[in-house]
C-alpha positions in Angstrom: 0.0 0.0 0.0 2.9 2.4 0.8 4.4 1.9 -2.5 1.4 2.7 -4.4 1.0 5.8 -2.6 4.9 7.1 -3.0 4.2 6.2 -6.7 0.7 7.9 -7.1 1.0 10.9 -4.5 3.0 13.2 -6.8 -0.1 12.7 -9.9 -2.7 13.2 -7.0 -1.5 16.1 -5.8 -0.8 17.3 -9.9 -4.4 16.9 -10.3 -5.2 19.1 -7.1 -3.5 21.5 -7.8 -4.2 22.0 -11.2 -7.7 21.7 -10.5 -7.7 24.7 -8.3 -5.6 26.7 -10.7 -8.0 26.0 -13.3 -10.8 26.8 -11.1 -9.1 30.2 -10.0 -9.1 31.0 -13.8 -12.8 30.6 -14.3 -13.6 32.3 -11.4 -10.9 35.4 -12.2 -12.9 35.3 -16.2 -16.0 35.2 -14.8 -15.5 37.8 -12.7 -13.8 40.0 -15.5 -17.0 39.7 -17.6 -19.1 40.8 -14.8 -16.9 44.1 -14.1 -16.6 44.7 -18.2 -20.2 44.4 -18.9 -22.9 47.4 -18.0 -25.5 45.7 -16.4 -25.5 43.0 -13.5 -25.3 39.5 -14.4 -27.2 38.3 -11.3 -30.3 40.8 -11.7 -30.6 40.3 -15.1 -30.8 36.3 -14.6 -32.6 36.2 -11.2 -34.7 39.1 -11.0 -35.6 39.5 -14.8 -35.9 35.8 -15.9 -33.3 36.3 -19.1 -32.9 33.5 -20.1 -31.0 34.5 -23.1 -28.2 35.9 -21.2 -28.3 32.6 -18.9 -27.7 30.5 -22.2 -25.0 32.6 -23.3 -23.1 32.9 -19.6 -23.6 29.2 -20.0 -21.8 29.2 -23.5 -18.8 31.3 -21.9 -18.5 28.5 -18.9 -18.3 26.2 -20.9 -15.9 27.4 -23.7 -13.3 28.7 -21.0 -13.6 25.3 -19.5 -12.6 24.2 -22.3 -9.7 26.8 -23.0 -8.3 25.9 -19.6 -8.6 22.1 -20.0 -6.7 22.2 -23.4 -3.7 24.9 -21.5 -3.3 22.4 -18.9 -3.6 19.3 -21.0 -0.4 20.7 -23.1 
């Protein structure tokens, strides 16, 4: 059991830590496109219903998800 651990700890603690990078990314984007744009994000989705918006903040989740799987990928 030791053994495996010595040889797996290092890709373990890879994963972690890139996870949280990556997650730190989306977050910092996300919160880029909410200072950029005029209007809030949150009213506009909760309060007015737009679902419009809430399809394309979707879109932008997902596509930098993607960006930031590929970076780390290599």
């Amino acid at each position: 059991m030791e053994q495996w651990i010595a040889n797996h700890a290092r890709a373990v603690v890879d994963s972690v830590l890139y996870s949280v990078i990556g997650a730190a990314v989306l977050l910092g984007a996300f919160w880029i496109i909410e200072k950029i744009l005029p209007f809030s994000l949150r009213k506009e989705i909760a309060e007015d219903q737009n679902v419009g918006l809430g399809i394309i903040l979707g879109a932008f989740i997902l596509g930098m998800s993607l960006i930031i799987s590929a970076a780390i990928r290599g």
